[in-house]
N, C-alpha and C positions, 0 to 999 in steps of 0.2 A: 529595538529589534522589531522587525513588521514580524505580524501573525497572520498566515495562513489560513483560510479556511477550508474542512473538508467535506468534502462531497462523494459520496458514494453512486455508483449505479447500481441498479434496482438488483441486478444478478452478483455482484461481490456481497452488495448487504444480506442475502440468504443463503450464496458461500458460507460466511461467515459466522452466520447465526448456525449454519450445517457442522461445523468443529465439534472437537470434545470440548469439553466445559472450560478444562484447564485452559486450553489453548486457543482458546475466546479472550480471557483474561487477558495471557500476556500480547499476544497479537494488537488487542485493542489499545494495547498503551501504548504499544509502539507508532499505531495509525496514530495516535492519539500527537505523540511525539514528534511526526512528522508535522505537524501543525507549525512549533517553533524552527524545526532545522528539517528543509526537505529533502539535503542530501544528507543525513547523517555516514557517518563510520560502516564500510561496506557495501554502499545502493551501489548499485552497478546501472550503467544507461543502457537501455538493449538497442539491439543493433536491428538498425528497418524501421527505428522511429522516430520522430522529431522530438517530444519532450516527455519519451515512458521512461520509467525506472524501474528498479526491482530492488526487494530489500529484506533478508532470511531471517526467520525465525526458528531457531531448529532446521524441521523439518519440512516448513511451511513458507511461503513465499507470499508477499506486497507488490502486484504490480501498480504503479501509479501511474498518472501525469501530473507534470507542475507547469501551472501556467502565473508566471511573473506577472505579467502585467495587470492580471487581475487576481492575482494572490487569490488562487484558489489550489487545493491538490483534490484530484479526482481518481478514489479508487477503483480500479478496474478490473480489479480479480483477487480473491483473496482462497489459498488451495494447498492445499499438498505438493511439495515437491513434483511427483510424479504423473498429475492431472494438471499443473498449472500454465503449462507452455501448450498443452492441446488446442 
């Protein structure tokens, strides 16, 4: 099975580090997760992009890209529900 690697940009990694504690933890496994399977149970692809996804946690949202040919996923926002589509 290929493995993914992930890559953050500079404004989702201080998103993220910006969460409550709890929701650092489980969010991170999940990025964490997308490593092995980048479409898991649920991503939805958004619409207006060539290779974003998105993928909920609770209350919180993943938006990615997955680029195949160089097996990388590049997170692009990591946020609340209701700030993350802004």
């Amino acid at each position: 099975m290929t493995c993914y690697s992930i890559e953050f940009k500079k404004s989702a990694k201080k998103s993220l580090l910006d969460l409550p504690k709890p929701v650092i933890q489980s969010v991170s496994q999940l990025i964490d997760s997308l490593s092995e399977n980048p479409y898991p149970d649920g991503c939805k692809k958004l619409f207006g992009f060539e290779n974003s996804y998105r993928v909920r946690k609770g209350d919180y949202r993943i938006v990615y890209s997955v680029f195949n040919d160089r097996l990388i996923i590049q997170i692009l926002k990591v946020g609340h529900r209701k700030d993350i589509y802004r």
